[in-house]
C-alpha positions as CSV (number, residue, x, y, z in Angstrom):
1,X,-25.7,79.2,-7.8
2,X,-24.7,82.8,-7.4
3,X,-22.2,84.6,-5.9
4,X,-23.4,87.5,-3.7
5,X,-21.0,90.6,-3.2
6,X,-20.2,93.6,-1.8
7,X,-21.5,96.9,-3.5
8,X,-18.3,98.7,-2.6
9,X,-15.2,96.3,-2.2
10,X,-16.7,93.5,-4.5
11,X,-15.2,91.1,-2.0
12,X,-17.7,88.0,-1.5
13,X,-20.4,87.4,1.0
14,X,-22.3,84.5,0.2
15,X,-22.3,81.6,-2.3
16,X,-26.6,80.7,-2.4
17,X,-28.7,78.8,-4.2
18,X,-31.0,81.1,-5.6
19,X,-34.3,79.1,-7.1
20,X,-37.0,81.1,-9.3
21,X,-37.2,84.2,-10.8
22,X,-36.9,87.7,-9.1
23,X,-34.8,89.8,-7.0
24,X,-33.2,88.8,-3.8
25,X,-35.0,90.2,-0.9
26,X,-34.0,87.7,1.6
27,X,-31.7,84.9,1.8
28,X,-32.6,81.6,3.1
29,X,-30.0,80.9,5.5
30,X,-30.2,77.0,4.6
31,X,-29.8,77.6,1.3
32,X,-26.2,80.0,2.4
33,X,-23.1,77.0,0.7
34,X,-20.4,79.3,2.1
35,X,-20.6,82.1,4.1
36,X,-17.4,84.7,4.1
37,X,-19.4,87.4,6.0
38,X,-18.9,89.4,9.2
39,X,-22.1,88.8,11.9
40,X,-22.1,91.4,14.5
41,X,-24.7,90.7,16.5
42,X,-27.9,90.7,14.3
43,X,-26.1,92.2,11.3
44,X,-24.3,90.7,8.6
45,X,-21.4,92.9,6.8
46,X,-18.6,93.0,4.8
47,X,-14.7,93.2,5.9
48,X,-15.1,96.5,4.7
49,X,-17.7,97.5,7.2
50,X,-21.0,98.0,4.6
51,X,-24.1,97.1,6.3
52,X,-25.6,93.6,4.0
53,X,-28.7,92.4,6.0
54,X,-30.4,91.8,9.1
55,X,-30.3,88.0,10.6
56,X,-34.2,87.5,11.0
57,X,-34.1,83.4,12.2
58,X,-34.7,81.4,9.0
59,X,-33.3,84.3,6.4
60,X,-31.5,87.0,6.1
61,X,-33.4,90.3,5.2
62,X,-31.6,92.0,2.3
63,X,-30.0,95.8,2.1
64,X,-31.0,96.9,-1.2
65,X,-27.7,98.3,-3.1
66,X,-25.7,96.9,-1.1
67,X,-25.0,93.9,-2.4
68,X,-24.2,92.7,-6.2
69,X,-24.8,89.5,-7.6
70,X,-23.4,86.9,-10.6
71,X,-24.1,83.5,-11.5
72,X,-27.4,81.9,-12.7
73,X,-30.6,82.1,-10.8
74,X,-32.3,78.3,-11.3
């Protein structure tokens, strides 16, 4: 389970079950617990405003630095 936050305000986005090895590129949206993000539109952000992902159907494509992550990848 890890805990996916905000590069700038380190407040939380998403609590996901991440399963194998290797960065987070997308997020599966089923795999999403709990979701304290913004979605405008087609974009996910933080309360602060900072730009996450992109909602692409069945995941959510990643912004590169602009997320941080903790907890254990299974």
């Amino acid at each position: 389970m890890l805990t996916i936050k905000c590069a700038k305000c380190k407040a939380k986005i998403f609590r996901y079950v991440k399963i194998g090895k290797g960065r987070i590129l997308h997020c599966w949206k089923k795999r999403i617990i709990k979701d304290f993000s913004i979605h405008d539109g087609d974009k996910i952000k933080c309360k602060c405003g900072n730009l996450i992902g992109i909602d692409q159907k069945k995941w959510i494509k990643m912004r590169q630095r602009a997320f941080i992550y903790t907890g254990k990848k299974m």
